[in-house]
Each structure stands twice: as structure tokens, then as C-alpha cells.
Rosetta silent file (secondary structure, phi, psi, omega in degrees, C-alpha in Angstrom):
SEQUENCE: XXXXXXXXXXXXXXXXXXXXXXXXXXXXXXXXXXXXXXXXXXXXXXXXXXXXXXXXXXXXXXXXXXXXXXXXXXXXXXXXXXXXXXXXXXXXXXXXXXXXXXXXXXXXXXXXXXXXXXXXXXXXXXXXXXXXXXXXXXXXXXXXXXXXXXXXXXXXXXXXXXXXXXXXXXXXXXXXXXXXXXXXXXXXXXXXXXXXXXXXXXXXXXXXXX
SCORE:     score description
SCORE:     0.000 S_00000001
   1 L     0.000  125.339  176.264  127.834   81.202   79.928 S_00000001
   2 L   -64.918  119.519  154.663  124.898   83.959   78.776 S_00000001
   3 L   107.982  -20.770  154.541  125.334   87.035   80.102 S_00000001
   4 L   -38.933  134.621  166.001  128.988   87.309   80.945 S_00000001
   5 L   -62.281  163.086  169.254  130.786   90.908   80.760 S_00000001
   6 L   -73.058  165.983 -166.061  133.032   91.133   77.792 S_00000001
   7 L   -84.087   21.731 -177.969  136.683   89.575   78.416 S_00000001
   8 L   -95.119  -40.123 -178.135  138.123   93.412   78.570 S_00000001
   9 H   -78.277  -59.563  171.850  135.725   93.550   81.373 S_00000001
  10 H   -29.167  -80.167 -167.414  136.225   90.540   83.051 S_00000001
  11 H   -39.202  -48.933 -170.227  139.918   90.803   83.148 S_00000001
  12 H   -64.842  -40.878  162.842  140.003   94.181   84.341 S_00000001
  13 H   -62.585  -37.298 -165.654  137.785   93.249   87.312 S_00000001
  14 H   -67.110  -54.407 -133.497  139.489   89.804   87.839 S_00000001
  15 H   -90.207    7.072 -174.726  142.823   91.659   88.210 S_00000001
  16 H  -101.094  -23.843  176.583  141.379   94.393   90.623 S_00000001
  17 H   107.120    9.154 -169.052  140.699   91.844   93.025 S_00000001
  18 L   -56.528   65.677 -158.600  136.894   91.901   92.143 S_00000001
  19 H   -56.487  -27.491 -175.113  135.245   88.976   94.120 S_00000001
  20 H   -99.619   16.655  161.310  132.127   88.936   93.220 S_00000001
  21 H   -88.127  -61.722 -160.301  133.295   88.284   88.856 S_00000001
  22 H   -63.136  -23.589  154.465  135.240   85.636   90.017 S_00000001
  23 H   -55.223  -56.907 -155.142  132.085   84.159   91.591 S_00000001
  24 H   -62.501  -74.084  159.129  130.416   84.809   88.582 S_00000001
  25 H   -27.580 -101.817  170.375  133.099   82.821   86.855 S_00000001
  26 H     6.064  -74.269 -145.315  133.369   80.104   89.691 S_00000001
  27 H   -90.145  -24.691 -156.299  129.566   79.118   89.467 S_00000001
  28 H  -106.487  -15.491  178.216  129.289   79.660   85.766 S_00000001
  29 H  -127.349   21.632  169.221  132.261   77.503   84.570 S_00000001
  30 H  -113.065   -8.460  157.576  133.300   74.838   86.693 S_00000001
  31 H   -51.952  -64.300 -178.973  131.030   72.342   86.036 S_00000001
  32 H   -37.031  -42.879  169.703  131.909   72.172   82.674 S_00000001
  33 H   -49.504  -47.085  166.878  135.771   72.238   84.009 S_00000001
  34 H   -43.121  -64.533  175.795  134.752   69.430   85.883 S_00000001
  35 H   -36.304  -59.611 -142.652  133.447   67.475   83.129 S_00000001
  36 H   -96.738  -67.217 -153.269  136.294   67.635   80.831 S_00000001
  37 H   -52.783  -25.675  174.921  138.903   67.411   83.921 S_00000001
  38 L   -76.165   -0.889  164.045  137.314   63.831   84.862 S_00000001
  39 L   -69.389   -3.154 -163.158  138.355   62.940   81.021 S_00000001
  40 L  -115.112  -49.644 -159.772  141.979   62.995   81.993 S_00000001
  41 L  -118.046  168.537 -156.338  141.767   61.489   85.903 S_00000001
  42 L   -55.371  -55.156  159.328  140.613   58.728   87.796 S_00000001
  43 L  -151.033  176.587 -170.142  137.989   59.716   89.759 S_00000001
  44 H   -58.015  -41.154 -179.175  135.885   62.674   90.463 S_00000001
  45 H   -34.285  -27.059 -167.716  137.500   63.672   93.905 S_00000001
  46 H   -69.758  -18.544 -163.674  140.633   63.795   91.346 S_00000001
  47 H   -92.628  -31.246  179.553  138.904   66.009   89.113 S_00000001
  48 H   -76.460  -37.090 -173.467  137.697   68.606   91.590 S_00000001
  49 H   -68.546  -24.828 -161.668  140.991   68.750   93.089 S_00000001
  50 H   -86.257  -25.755  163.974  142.209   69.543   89.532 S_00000001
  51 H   -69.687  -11.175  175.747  139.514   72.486   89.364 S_00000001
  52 H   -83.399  -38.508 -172.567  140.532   73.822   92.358 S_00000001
  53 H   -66.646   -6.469 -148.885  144.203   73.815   91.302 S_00000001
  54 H  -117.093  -26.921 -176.072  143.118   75.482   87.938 S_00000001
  55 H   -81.621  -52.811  175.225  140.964   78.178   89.617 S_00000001
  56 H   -22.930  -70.857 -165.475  144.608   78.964   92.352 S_00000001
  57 H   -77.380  -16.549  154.053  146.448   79.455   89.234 S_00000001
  58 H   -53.611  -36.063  170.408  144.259   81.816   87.483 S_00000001
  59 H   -62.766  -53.879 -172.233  144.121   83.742   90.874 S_00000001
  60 H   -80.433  -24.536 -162.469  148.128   83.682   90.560 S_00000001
  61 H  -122.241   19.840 -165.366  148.919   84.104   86.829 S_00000001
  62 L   -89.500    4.706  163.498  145.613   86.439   85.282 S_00000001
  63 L   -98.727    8.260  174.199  148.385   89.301   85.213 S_00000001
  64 L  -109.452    3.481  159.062  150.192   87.629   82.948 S_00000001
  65 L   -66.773  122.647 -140.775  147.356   86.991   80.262 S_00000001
  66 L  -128.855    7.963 -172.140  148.248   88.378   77.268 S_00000001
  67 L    46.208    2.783 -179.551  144.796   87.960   75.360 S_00000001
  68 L   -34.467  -48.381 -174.548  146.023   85.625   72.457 S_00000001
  69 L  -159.768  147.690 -165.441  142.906   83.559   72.610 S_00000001
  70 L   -35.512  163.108 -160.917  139.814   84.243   75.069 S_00000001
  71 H   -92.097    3.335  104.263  140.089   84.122   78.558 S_00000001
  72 H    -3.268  -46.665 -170.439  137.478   80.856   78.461 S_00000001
  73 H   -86.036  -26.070 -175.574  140.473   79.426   76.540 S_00000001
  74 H   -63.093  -60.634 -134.097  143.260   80.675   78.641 S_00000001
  75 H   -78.371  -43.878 -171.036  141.636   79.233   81.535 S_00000001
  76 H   -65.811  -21.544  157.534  140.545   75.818   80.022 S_00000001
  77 H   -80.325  -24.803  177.053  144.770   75.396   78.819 S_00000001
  78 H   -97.441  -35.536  138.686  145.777   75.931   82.571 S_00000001
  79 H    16.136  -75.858 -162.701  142.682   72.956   82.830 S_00000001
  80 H  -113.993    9.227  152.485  143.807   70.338   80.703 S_00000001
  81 H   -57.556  -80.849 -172.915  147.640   70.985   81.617 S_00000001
  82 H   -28.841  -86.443 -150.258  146.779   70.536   85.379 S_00000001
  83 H   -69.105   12.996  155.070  144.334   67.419   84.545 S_00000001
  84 H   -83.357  -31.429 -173.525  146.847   65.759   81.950 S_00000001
  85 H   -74.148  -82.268 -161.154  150.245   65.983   84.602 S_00000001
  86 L   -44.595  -17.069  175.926  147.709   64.738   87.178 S_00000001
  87 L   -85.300  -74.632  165.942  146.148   61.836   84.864 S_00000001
  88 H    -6.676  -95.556  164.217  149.950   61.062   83.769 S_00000001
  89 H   -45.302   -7.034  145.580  150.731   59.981   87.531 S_00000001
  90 H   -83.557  -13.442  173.150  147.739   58.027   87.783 S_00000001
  91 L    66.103   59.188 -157.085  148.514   56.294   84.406 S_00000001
  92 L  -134.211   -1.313 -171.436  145.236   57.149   83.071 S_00000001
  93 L  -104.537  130.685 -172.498  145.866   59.463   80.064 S_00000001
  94 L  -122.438  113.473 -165.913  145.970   57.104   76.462 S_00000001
  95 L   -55.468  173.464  171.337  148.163   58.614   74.032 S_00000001
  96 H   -56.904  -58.568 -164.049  146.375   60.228   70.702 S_00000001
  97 H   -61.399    0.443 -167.590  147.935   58.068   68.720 S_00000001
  98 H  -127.582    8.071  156.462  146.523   54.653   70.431 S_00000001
  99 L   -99.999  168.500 -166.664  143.015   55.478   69.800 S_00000001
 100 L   -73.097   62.430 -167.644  140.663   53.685   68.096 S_00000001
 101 L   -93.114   -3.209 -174.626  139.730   55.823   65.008 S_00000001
 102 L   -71.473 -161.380  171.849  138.770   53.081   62.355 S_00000001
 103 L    45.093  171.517 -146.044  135.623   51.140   61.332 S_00000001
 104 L   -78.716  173.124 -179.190  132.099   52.468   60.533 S_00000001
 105 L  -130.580    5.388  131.616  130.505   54.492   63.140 S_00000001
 106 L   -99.421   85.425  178.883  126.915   52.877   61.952 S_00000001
 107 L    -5.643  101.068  168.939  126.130   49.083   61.537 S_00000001
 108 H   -56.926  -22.576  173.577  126.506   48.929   57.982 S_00000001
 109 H   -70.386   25.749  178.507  123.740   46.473   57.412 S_00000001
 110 H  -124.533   32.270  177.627  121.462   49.229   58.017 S_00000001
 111 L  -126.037  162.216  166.822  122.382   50.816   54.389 S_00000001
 112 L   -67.379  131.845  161.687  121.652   49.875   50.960 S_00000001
 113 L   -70.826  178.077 -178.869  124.178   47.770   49.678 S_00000001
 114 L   -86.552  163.889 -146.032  126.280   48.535   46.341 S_00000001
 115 L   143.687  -66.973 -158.744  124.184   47.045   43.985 S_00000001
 116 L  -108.062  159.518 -179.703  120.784   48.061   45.046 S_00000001
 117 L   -51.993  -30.709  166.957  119.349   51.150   43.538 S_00000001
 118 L  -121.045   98.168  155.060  120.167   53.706   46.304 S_00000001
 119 L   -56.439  140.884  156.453  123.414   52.122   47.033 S_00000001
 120 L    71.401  -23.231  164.267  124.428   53.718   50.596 S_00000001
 121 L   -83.127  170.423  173.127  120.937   55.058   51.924 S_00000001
 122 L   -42.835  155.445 -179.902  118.968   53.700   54.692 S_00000001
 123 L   -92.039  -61.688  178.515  116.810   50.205   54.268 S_00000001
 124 L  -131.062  134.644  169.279  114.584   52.284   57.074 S_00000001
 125 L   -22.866  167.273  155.924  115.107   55.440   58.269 S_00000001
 126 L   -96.639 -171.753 -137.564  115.882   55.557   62.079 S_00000001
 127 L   -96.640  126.803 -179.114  113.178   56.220   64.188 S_00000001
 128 L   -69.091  174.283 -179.377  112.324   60.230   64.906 S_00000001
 129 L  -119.630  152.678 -176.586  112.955   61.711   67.707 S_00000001
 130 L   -39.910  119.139 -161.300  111.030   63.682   70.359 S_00000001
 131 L   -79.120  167.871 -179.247  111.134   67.199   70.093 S_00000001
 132 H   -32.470  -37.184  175.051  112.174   69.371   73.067 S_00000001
 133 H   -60.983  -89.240 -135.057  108.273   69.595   74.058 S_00000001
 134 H   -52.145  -19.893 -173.949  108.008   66.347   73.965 S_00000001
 135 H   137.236   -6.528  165.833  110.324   65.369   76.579 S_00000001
 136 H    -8.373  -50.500 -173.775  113.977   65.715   75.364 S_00000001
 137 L   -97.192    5.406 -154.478  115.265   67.189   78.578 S_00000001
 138 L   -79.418 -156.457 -158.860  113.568   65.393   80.824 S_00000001
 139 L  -113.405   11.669  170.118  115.643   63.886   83.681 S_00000001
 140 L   -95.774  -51.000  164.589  115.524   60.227   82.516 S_00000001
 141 H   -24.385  -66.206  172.305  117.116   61.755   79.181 S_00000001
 142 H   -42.357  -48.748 -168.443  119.658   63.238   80.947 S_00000001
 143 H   -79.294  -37.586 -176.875  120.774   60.548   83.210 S_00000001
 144 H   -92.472  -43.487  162.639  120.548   57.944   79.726 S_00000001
 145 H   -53.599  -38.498 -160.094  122.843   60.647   78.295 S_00000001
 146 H   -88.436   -8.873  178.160  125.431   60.921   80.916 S_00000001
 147 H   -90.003    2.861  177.278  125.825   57.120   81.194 S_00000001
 148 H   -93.604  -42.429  176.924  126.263   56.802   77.203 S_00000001
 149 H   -67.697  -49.852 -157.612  128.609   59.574   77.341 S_00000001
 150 H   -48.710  -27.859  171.332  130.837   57.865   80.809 S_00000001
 151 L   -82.118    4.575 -169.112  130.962   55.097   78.107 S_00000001
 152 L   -84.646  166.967  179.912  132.749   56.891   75.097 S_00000001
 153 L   -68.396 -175.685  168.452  136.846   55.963   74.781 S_00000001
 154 L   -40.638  -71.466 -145.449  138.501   59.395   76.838 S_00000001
 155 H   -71.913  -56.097  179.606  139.516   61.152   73.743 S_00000001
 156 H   -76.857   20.292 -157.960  136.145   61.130   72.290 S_00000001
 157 H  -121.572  -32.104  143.845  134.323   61.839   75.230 S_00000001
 158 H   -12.901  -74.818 -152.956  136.685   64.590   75.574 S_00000001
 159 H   -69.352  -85.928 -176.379  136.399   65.873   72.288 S_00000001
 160 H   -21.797  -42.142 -164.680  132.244   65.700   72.506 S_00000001
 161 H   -84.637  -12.975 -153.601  131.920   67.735   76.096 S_00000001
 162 H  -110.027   -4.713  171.398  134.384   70.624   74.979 S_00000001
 163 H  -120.611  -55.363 -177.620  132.576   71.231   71.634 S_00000001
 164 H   -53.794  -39.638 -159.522  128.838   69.861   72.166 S_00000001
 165 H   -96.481  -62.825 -174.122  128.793   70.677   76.042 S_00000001
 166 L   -94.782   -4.065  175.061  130.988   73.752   76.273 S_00000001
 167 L    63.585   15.285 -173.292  130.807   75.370   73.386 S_00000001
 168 L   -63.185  140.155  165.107  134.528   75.615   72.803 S_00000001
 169 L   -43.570  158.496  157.603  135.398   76.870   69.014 S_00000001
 170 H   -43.382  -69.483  167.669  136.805   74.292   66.666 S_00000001
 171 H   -29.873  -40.383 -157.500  140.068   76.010   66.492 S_00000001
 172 H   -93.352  -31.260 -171.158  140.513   76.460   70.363 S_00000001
 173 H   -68.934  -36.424  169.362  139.611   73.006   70.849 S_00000001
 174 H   -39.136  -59.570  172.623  142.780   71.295   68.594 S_00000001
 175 H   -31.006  -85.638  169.987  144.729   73.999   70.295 S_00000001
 176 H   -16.147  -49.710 -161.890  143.721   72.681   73.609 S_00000001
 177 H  -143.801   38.053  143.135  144.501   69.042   73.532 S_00000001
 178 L    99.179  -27.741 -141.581  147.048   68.888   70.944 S_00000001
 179 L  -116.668  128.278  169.355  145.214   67.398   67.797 S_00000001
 180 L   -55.555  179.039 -179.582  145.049   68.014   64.421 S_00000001
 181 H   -80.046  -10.503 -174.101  141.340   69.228   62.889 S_00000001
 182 H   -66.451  -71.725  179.410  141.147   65.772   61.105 S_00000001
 183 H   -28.685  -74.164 -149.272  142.071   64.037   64.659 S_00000001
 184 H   -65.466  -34.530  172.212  139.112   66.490   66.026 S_00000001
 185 H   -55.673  -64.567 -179.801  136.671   65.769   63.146 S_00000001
 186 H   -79.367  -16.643  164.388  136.731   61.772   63.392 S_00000001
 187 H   -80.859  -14.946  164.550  136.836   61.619   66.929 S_00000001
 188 H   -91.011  -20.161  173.888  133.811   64.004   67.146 S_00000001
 189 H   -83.321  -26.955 -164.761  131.774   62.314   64.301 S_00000001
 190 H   -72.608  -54.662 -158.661  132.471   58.831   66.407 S_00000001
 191 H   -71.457  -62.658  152.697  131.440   60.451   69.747 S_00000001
 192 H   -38.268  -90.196 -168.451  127.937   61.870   67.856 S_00000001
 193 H   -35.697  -67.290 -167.062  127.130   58.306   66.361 S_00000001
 194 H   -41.869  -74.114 -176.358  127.687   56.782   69.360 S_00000001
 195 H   -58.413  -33.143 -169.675  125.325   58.973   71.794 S_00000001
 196 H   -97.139   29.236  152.883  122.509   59.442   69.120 S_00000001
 197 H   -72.854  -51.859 -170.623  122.866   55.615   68.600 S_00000001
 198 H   -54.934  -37.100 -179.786  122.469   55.231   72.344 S_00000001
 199 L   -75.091  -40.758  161.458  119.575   57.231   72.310 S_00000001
 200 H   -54.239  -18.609 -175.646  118.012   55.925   69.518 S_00000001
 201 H   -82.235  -23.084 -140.325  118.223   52.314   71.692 S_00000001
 202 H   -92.892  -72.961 -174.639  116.443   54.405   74.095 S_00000001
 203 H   -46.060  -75.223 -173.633  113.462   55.688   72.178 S_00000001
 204 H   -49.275  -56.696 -161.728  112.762   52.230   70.149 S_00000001
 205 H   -55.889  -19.539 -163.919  112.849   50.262   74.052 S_00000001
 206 H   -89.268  -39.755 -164.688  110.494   53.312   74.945 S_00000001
 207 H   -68.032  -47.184 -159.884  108.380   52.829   71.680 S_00000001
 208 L   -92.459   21.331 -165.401  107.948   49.086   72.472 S_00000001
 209 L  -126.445  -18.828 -166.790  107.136   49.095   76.363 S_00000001
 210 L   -96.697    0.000    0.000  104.155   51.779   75.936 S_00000001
């Protein structure tokens, strides 16, 4: 979130009893908490409940942060603890190891074959896409985004809101849920193809209706 005190500051304030940072905090990160906690559990009441339990124990354990890795990161590790136990007992969490990482992550007929003179580029380009002016953001975008992400497996959908969405580091995210950078690399290149496929679905049906 833009605009944040540094985490020297924060901390000192959180731990003072400082109500109106932890507001700050509150309002500026729990969507995002949200987001990633409904990757682990069943439904959103489940997921809110898991943000509430994540902001309690920050309230209880921020004198025991030790600064190893940013208090963003701290908090998002007491996160996807909470929403992984709670996902466990719903029998909703799908080990690493039982995802789906093979096969292309583009319909190969839409390459040169080997063979042809540019083996491996496009037959046609895809189609471009609108710039930000143009309409990017608008709220049909959005809404065509969040049901192509609600459709990704967990893990990549996971992966995609805590680096694309949230801005977590590379580094912090592997920490976080466990995974090598390989793991985090093909499940985030999967996660990309997927949404700007979806999108791309979007734009040609858009292209051909006007």
C-alpha cells in the first residue's frame, strides 16, 4: 500500500498501542488478505473469519517480531498458517505435489511448426490489447478478470494474487507457501497464460459483436 510509514515506524506505533496505524493497516491490507485466504478455504465467510484470526494474532504476537523479513511478510505467514490449518479441516487444501504442472500453457497449433521457416513463432499474432485509456479497468474488465482468476487450480491462483495482486517479492513468496522458485515460476507462467488467454477470448467476442 502507497504511502505507508516505514516498518521501524509502523512497528513502533503498532506496539504502543497506536489505533489509528493499525487502521491504516486494517483498511489497507485486508482485502488482499482476503483474496489469498479464500485460496486455502471454502468459502468467503471462511476466509474473513481467517482475517480476523490473523489480524488477533498480530495484536497478540507484534512484540515478538524480530524483523527477519518485512512486517507485510510477517503478517501474510501468520495468514497462510491460519488459512492452511483452517482449509486442512475443511479438506480443501491440494498438496504441491498433486498439481497439474505439465502440458503447454498455449494451444500449440497457434505456432509455426518445426519445419516451417520460423519454427516456434506465431501463424498470427494475438490480437492487441486496449490500453489503460482505452478501457482496461473498466468494471466489465474487472468482473471478466475475477471470474477467470476464481477459475485457476488453488495453487496457481494463489501464486498469481500474492505476486501480480499484492506485490509480494519473489523470494517472500516461496518462503510463504513452501515452494521452490521453479515450483513458483511454472505455476506463475501457467496462471499468466491462462488470464491473458481469458482475456484475449474477451477482446476477440468484443471485436466481433461491435
Amino acid at each position: 500500500m502507497a504511502g505507508l510509514p516505514s516498518d521501524d515506524v509502523l512497528l513502533e506505533r503498532l506496539r504502543t498501542g497506536d489505533e489509528d496505524v493499525f487502521v491504516l493497516l486494517l483498511d489497507g491490507w485486508s482485502g488482499g488478505m482476503l483474496r489469498v485466504a479464500r485460496s486455502f478455504v471454502s468459502t468467503e465467510e471462511s476466509a474473513a473469519e481467517v482475517v480476523q484470526e490473523t489480524w488477533l494474532a498480530v495484536i497478540e504476537g507484534i512484540e515478538r517480531f524480530e524483523g527477519r523479513s518485512s512486517l507485510k511478510t510477517w503478517v501474510y505467514r501468520i495468514l497462510t498458517n491460519t488459512a492452511r490449518r483452517r482449509g486442512t479441516r475443511e479438506h480443501k487444501i491440494v498438496p504441491m505435489s498433486s498439481v497439474d504442472d505439465q502440458g503447454p500453457t498455449v494451444d500449440p497449433s497457434r505456432f509455426r511448426p518445426a519445419g516451417d521457416p520460423f519454427p516456434g513463432h506465431w501463424w498470427d499474432y494475438p490480437p492487441a490489447w486496449p490500453s489503460p485509456e482505452q478501457g482496461l479497468l473498466t468494471a466489465e474488465i474487472r468482473a471478466h478478470l475475477t471470474q477467470a482468476l476464481a477459475e485457476l487450480p488453488e495453487r496457481q491462483r494463489l501464486v498469481v494474487v500474492l505476486r501480480d495482486i499484492e506485490g509480494c517479492p519473489y523470494d517472500e513468496v516461496c518462503e510463504l507457501l513452501g515452494i521452490t522458485a521453479a515450483n513458483q515460476r511454472v505455476l506463475l507462467h501457467r496462471a499468466r497464460a491462462f488470464l491473458r488467454g481469458r482475456l484475449e477470448e474477451f477482446y476477440q467476442r468484443e471485436g466481433d459483436e461491435s
